[in-house]
MARVEXBA-297761 format. One record per residue: residue in one letter; x, y, z of N, C-alpha, C in turn. Coordinates in steps of 0.05 Angstrom, whole numbers, m for minus. Last residue first. Example, Ala and Ser with C-alpha at 12.3 -4.5 7.8 and 13.67 -1.06 7.14 Angstrom:
2
R  aa      nx      ny      nz     cax     cay     caz      cx      cy      cz
R   s     257     m45     142     273     m21     143     258       1     157
R   a     264    m114     156     246     m90     156     264     m66     156
This chain:
408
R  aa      nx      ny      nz     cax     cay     caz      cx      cy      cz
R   x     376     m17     192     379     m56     174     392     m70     192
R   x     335      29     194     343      12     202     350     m13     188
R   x     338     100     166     335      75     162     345      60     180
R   x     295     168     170     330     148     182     314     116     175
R   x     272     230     155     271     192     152     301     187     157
R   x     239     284     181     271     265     177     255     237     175
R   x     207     335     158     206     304     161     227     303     168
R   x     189     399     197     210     384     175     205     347     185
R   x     166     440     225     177     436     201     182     423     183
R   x     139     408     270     123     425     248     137     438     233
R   x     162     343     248     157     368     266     140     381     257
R   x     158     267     248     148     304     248     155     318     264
R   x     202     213     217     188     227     241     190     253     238
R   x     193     154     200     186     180     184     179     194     218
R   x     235      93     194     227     119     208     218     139     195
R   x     239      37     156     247      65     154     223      76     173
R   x     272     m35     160     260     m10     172     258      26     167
R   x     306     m37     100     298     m53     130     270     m30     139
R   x     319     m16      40     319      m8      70     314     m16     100
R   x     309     m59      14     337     m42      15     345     m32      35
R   x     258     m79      27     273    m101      19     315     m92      23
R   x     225     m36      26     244     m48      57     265     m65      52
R   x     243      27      m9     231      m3      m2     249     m22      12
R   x     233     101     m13     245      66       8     233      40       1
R   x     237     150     m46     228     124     m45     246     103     m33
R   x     236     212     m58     248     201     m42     232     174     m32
R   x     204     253    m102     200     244     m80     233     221     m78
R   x     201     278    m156     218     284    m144     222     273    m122
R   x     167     254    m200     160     265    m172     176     290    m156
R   x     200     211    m230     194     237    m234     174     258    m224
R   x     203     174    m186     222     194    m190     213     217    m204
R   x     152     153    m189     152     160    m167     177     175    m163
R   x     158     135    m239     138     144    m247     140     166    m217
R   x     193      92    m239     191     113    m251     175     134    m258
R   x     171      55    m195     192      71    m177     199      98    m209
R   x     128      29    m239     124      54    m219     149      67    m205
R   x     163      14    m279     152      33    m278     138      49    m254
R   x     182     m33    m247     204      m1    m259     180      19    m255
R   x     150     m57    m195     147     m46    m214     171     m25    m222
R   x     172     m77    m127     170     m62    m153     164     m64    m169
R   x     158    m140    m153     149    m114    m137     173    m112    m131
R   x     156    m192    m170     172    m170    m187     159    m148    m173
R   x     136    m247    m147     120    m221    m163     128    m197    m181
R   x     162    m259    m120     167    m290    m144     142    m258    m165
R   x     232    m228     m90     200    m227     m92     193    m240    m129
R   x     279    m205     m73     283    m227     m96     248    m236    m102
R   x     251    m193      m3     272    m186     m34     273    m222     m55
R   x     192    m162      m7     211    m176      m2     232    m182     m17
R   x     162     m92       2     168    m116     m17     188    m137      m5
R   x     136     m36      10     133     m60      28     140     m86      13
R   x     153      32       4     142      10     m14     149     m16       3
R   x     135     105       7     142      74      24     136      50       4
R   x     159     164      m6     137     144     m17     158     116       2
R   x     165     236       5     170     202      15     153     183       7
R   x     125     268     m18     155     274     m17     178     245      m7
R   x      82     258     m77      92     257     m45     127     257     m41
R   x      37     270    m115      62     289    m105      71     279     m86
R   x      m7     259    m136      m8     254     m96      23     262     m89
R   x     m12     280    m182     m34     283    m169     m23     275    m135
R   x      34     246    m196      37     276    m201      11     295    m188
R   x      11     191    m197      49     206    m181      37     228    m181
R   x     m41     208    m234     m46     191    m214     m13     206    m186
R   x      m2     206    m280     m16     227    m271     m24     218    m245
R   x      19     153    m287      39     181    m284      23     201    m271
R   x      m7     111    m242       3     120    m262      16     145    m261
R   x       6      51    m190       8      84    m205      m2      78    m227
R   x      m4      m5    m201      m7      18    m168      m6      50    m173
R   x      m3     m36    m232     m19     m17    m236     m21       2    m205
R   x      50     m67    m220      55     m44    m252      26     m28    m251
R   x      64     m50    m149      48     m58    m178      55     m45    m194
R   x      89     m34     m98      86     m26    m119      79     m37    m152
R   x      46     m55     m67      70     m64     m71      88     m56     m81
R   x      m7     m40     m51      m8     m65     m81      33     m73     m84
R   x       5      32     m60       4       5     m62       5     m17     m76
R   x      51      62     m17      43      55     m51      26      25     m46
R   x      35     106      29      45      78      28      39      76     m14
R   x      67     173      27      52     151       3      61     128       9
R   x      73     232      55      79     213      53      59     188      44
R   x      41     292      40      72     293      39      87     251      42
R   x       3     290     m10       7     286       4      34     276      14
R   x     m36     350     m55     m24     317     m49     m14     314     m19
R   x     m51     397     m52     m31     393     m66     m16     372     m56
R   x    m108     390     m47    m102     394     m69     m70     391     m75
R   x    m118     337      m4    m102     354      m4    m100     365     m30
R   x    m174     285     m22    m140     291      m9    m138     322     m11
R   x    m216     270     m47    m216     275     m20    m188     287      m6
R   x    m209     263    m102    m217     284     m88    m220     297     m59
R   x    m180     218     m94    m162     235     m99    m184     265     m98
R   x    m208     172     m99    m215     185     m75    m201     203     m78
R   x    m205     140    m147    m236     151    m141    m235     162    m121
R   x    m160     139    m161    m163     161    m177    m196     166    m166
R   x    m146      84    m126    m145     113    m113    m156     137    m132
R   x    m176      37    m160    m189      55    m137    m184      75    m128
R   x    m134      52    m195    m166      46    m213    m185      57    m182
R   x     m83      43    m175     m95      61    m192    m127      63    m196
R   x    m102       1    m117     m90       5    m142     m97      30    m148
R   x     m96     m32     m55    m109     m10     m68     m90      m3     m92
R   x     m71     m49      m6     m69     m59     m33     m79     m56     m60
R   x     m63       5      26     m58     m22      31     m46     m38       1
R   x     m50      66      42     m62      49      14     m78      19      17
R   x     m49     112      68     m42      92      76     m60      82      50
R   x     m17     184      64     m38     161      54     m21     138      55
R   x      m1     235     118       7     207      99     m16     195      93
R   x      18     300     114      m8     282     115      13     256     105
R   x      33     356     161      37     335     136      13     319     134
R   x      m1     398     180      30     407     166      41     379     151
R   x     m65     410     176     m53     400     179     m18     408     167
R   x    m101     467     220     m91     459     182     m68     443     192
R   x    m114     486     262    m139     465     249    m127     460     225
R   x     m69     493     293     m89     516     276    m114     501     268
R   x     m35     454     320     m67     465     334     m79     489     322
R   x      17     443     309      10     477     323     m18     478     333
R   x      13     394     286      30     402     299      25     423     319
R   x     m32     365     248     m32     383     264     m24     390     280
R   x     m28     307     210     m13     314     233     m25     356     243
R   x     m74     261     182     m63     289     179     m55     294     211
R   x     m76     210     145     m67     203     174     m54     233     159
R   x    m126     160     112    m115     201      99    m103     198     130
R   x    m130     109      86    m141     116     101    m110     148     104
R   x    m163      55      58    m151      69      53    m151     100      70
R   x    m172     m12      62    m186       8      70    m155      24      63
R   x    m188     m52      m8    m174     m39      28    m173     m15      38
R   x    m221     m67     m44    m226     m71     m17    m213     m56       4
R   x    m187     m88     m81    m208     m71     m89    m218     m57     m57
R   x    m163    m132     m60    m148    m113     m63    m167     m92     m64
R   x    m213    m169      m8    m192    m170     m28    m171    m148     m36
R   x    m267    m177       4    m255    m157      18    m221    m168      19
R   x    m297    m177     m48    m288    m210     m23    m277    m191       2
R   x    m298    m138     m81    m276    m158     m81    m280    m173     m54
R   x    m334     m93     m50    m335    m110     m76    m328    m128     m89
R   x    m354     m69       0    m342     m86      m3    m348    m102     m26
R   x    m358       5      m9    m371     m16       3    m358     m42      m8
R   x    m317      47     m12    m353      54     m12    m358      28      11
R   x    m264      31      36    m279      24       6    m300      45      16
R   x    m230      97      34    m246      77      20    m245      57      40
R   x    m217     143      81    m228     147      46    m252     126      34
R   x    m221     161     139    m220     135     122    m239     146     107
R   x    m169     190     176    m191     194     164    m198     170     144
R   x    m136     213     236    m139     184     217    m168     183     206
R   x    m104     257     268    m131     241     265    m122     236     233
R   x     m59     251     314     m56     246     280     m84     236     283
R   x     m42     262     375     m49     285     354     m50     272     318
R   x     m62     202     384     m52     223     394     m54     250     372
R   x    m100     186     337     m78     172     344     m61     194     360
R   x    m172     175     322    m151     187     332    m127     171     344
R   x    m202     163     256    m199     146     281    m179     174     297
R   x    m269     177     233    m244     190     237    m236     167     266
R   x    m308     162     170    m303     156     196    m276     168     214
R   x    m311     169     110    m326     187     133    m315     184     160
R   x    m324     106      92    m312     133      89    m322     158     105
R   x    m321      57     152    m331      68     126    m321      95     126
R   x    m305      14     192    m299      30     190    m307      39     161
R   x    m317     m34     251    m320     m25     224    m330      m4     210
R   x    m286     m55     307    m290     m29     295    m293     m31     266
R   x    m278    m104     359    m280     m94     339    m286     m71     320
R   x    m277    m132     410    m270     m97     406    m268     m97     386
R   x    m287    m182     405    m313    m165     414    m301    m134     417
R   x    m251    m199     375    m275    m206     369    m296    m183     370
R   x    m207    m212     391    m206    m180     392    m238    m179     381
R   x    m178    m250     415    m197    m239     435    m201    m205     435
R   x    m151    m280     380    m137    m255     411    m153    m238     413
R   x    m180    m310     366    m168    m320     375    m154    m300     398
R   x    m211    m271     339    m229    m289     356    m206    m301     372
R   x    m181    m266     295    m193    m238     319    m200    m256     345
R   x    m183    m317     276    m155    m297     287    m163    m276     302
R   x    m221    m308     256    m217    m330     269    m202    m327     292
R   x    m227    m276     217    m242    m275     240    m242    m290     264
R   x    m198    m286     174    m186    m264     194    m207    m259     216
R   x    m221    m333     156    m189    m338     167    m187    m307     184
R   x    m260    m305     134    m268    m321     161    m241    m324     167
R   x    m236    m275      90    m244    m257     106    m256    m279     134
R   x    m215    m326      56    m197    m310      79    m203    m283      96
R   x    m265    m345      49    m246    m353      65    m222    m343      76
R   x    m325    m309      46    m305    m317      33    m283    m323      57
R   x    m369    m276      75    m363    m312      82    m341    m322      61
R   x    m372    m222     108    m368    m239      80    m357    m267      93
R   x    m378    m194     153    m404    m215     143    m395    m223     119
R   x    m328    m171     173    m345    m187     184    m359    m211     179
R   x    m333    m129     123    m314    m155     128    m316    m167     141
R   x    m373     m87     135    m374    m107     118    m361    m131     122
R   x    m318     m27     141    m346     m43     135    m347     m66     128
R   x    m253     m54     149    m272     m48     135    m297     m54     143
R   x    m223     m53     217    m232     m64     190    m252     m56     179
R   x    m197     m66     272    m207     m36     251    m202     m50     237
R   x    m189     m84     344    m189     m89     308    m197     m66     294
R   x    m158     m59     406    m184     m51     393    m173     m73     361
R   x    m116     m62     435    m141     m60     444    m166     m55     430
R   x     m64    m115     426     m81     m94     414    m107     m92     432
R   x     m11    m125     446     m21    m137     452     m45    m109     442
R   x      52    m140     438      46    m119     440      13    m122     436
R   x      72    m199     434      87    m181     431      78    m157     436
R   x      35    m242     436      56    m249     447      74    m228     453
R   x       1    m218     408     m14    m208     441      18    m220     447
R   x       5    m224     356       1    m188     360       8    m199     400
R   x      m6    m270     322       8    m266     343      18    m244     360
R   x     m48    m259     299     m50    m283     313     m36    m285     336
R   x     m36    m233     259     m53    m222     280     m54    m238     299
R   x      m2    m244     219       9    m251     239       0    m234     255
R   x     m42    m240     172     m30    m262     168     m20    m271     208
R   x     m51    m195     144     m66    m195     163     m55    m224     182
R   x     m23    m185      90     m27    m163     107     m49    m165     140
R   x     m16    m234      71      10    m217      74      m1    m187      92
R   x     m60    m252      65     m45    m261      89     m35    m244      87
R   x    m122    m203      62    m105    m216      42     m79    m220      63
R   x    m168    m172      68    m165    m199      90    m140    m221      72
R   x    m151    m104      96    m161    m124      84    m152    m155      86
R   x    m130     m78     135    m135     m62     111    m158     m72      93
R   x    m121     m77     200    m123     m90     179    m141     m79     151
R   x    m108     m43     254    m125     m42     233    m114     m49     202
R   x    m103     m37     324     m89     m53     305    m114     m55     275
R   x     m97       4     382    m112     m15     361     m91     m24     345
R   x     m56      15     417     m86      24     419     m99       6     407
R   x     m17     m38     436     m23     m19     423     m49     m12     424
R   x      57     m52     471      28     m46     470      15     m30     456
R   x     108     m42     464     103     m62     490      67     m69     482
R   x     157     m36     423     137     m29     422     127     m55     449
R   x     212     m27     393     201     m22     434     182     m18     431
R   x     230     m28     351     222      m8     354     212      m4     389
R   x     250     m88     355     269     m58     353     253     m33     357
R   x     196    m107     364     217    m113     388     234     m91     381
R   x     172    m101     320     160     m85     339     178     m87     362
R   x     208    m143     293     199    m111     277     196     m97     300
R   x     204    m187     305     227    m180     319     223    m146     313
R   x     147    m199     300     156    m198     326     185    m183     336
R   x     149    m195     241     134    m182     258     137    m172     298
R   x     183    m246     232     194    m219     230     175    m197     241
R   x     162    m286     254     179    m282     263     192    m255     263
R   x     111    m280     223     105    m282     249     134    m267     270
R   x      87    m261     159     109    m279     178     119    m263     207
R   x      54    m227     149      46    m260     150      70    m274     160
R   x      24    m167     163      44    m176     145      33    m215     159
R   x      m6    m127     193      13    m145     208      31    m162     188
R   x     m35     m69     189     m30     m90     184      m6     m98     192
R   x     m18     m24     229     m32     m15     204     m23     m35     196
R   x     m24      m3     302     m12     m17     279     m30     m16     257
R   x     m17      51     336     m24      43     319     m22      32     304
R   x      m7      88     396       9      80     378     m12      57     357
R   x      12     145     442     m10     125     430       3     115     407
R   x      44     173     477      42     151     482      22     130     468
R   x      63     211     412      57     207     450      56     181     453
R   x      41     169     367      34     201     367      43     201     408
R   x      61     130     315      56     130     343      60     164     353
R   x      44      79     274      32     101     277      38      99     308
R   x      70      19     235      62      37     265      67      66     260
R   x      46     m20     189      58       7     188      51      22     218
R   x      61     m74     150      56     m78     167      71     m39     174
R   x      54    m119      77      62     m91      86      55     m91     129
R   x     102    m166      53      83    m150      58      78    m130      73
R   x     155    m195      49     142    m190      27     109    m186      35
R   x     186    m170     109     182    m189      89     166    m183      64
R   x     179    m124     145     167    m156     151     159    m178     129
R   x     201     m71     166     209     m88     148     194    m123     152
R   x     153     m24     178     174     m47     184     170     m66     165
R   x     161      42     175     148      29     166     170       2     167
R   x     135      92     236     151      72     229     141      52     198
R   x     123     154     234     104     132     231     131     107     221
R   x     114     195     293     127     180     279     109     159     268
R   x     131     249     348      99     233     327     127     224     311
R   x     128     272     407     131     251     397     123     236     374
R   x      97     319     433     120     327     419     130     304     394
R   x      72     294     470      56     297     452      67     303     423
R   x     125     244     506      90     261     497      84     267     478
R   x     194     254     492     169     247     503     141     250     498
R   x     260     257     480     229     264     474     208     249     480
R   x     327     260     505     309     242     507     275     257     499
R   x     393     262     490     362     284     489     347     263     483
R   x     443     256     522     427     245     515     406     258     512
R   x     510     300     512     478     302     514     455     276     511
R   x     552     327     479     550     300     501     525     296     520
R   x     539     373     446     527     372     475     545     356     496
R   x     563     340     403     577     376     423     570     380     437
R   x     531     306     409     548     297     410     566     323     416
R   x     466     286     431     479     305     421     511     311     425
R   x     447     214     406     457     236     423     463     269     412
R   x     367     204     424     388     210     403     405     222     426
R   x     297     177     431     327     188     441     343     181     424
R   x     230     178     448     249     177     428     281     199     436
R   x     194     127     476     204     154     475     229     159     452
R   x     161      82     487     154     102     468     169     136     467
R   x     187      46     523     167      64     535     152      86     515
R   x     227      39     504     204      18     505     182      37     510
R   x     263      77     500     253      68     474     226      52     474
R   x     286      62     548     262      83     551     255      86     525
R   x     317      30     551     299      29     560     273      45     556
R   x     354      40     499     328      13     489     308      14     517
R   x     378      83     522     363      80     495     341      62     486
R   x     406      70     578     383      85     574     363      85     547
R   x     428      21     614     437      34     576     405      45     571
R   x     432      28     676     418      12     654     423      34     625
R   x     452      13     739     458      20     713     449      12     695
R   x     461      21     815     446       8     778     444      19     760
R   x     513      28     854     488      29     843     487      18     818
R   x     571      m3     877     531      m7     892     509      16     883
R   x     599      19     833     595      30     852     576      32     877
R   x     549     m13     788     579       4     791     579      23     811
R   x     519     m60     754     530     m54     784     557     m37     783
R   x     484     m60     694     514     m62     710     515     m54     734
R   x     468     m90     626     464     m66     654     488     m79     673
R   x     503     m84     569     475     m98     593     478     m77     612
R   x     487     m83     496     508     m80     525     491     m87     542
R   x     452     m90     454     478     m98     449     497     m87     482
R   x     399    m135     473     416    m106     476     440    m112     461
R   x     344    m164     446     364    m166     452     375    m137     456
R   x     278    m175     488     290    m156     475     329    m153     476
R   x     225    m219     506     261    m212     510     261    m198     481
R   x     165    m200     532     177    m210     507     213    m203     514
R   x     145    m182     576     155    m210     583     159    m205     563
R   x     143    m128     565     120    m145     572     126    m165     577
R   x     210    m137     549     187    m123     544     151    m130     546
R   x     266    m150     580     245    m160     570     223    m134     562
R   x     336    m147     550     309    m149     576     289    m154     567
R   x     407    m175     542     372    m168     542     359    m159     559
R   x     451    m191     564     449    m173     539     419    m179     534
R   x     463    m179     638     450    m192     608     454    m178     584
R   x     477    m156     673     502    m166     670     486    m186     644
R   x     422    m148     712     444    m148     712     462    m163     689
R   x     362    m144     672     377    m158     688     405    m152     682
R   x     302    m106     666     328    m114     655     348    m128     672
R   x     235    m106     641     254    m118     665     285    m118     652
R   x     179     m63     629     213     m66     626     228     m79     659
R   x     117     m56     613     131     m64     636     155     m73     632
R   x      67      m8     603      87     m23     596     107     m31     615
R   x      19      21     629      17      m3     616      41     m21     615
R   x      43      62     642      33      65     617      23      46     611
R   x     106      33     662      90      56     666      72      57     637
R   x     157      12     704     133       3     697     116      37     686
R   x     219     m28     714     204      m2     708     178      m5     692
R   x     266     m62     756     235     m64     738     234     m33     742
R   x     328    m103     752     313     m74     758     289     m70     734
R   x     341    m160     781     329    m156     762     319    m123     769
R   x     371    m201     809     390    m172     800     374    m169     776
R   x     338    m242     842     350    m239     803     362    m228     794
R   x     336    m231     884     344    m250     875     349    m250     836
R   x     324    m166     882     354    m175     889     359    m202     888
R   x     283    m129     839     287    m157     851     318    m166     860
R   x     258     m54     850     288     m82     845     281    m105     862
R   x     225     m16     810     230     m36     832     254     m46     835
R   x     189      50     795     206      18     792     217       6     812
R   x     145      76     751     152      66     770     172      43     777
R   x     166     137     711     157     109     719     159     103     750
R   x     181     184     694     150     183     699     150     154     712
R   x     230     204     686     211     203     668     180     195     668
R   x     250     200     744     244     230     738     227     224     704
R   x     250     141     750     229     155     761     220     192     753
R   x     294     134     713     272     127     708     255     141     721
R   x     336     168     743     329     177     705     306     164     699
R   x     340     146     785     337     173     786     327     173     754
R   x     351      78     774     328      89     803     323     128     792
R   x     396      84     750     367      68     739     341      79     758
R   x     437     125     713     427     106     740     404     100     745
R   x     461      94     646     442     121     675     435     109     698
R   x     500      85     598     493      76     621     481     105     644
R   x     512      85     540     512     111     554     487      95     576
R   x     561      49     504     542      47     505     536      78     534
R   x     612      34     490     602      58     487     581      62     482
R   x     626     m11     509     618      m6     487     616       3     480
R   x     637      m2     565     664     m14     543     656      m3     517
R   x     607      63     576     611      38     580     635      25     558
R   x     603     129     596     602     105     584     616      82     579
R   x     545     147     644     584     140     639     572     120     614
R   x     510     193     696     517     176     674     545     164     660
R   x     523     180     765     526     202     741     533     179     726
R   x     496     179     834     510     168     811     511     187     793
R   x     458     189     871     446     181     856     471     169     838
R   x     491     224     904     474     198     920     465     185     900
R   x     510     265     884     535     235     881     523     215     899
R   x     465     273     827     482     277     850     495     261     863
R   x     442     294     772     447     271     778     465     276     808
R   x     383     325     736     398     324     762     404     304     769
R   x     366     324     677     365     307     701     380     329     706
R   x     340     390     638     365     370     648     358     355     666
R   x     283     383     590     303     394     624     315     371     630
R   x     280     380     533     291     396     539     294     401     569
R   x     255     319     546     234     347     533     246     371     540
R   x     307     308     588     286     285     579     261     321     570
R   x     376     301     586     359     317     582     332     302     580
R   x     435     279     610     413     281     599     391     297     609
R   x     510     281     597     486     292     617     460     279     605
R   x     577     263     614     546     252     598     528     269     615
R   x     635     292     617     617     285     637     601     281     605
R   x     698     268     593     680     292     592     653     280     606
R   x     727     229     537     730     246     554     707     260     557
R   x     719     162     518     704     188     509     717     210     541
R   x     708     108     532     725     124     534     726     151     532
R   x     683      89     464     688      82     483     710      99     510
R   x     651     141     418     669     123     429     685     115     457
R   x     580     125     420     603     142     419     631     127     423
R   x     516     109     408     539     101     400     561     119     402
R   x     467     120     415     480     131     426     514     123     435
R   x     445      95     375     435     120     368     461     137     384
R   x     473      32     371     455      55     386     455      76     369
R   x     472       3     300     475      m7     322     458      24     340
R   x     440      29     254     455     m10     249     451     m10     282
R   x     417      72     217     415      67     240     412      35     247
R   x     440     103     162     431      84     163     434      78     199
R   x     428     181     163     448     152     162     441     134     172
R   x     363     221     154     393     212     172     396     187     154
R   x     338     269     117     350     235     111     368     230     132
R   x     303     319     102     329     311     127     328     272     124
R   x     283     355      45     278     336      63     305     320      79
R   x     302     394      13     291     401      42     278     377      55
R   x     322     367     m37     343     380     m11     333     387      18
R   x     297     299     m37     283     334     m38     315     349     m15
R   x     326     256     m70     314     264     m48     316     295     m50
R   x     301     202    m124     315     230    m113     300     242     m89
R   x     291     137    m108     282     161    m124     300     185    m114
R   x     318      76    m100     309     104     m82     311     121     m97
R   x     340      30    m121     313      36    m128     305      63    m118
């Protein structure tokens, strides 16, 4: 189903197991880097290595604390803690997991006693923490990114609906939750997510609001965002989503949000298009729709933009398409699924986007996709994911250049 990709857009290879996958044995010292400066590892502290797996083990006490944390060790548990931000990583000796706020997070290697020091597979730790690491492999380099430098909008695979993190630095932003519980949980567990600023529901349809319920077992929201209005409609699945607020005690941090309104997400202010006002029940007609522009450099002119749709059709976006970018927008949740009315041709050719996201399950009793829209979104030229193919897709900025990498 994936549309043609723009030569100037960077596509990494499907991302199955580490990032920092090498081969086992590997000749040659490991160094790391955390925002371009090297650790210092000394023979009090240890030196990175890798493991059977070829997994890239650090010494847990020097590489954590020089990233900012704080940490501990339990010697009845051979448990090494790192804390910071809120977020709290326990990993235990000789496990293939740790935890994340107390949620267990599987590893594919564990941590390790070598030499009476500690050792922990750097990638999924400090993954938790919202950082982003890759190797450099002519380097032999772990290059670890941090702060503000950090922007990405994950789109997770959660079945036949939509659920979209926004994370700028240390801030991060869910954009509906989808309706099955299980895959929501394990979605935000690969990505290391411990905790979130907010969490903003589009509209009060399950597939996109469904597994709010269970947001706090896994990453635990400080704020709701919902449409004007949705509050006070007494239709049933706008009280089913109040219930659910009510339940994790998001009741009273609530936020209703009309056109005009700007949310911030570390450097990505978040602009809300639609609704006017709540006409459908707060249904498809209904969802909030919302402009997320990146300002890399701090000129005041954004370098990408993504539109978030929800379930929004043709018929409502051709009413905000004045609000956008004359020359559209570099990333497109589609909505509605891709519906036979989620586009039209003019409508593709009006939001031009260079990555379009589509949120479907597979073998789906709806037929989302639409041909015609993924045809409508090739002759674009854009580059189209849907999760059902793709699992998980990454969109992460610079102030040049997108890369999207897939997870399955």
């Amino acid at each position: 189903m994936a549309g043609k990709r723009l030569a100037s857009l960077l596509v990494a290879v499907p991302l199955i197991l580490s990032l920092l996958a090498v081969p086992a044995g590997a000749a040659g010292a490991v160094g790391v880097t955390i925002d371009g400066t090297p650790v210092r590892f000394t023979g009090d502290y240890g030196a990175p290595f890798l493991d059977s797996a070829g997994r890239t083990q650090v010494p847990f006490r020097r590489t954590l604390e020089v990233f900012g944390c704080t940490v501990s060790w339990d010697n009845p548990s051979r448990t090494a803690w790192a804390e910071k931000d809120g977020v709290q990583v326990a990993v235990p000796i000789g496990q293939p997991w740790m935890t994340v706020n107390g949620h267990r997070v599987a590893l594919d290697t564990a941590a390790q006693i070598r030499d009476n020091r500690t050792y922990l597979p750097i990638r999924p730790v400090l993954e938790a923490f919202g950082a982003y690491v890759t190797w450099d492999g002519e380097a032999r380099q772990v290059v670890v990114t941090t702060g503000a430098a950090l922007v990405r909008v994950h789109f997770l695979d959660v079945g036949q609906g939509d659920a979209f993190l926004v994370r700028s630095g240390a801030n991060a932003l869910l954009i509906d939750t989808g309706n099955q519980d299980s895959l929501l949980k394990a979605a935000l567990a690969r990505q290391r997510v411990g905790r979130l600023d907010a969490v903003a529901v589009t509209h009060s349809d399950d597939d996109h609001c469904g597994s709010l319920s269970v947001l706090g077992d896994v990453a635990p929201a400080s704020a709701l965002l919902v449409p004007e209005g949705l509050p006070d409609c007494s239709c049933k699945a706008c009280s089913e989503l109040m219930a659910a607020a009510r339940t994790e005690g998001l009741a009273d941090a609530l936020v209703e949000l009309s056109p005009g309104d700007t949310v911030r997400c570390g450097k990505f202010s978040i602009t809300v298009l639609w609704p006017e006002r709540l006409a459908d029940d707060g249904g498809n007609a209904d969802s909030l729709c919302l402009l997320a522009s990146w300002d890399g450099d701090g000129d005041g002119a954004a370098e990408w933009t993504v539109l978030f749709t929800g379930d929004a059709e043709a018929e409502q976006l051709d009413q905000l398409t004045d609000k956008l970018p004359a020359s559209g927008v570099e990333v497109l949740k589609v909505g509605h699924h891709g519906s036979k009315k989620s586009l039209d041709a003019s409508l593709a050719e009006r939001l031009s986007p260079k990555v379009a996201l589509i949120g479907v399950g597979e073998a789906n009793r709806y037929g989302h996709p639409s041909q015609n829209t993924l045809d409508f979104l090739e002759k674009t030229g854009c580059a189209t994911y849907c999760s059902d193919e793709s699992g998980d897709v990454v969109v992460a900025f610079s102030e040049d250049t997108l890369t999207v990498s897939t997870q399955r």
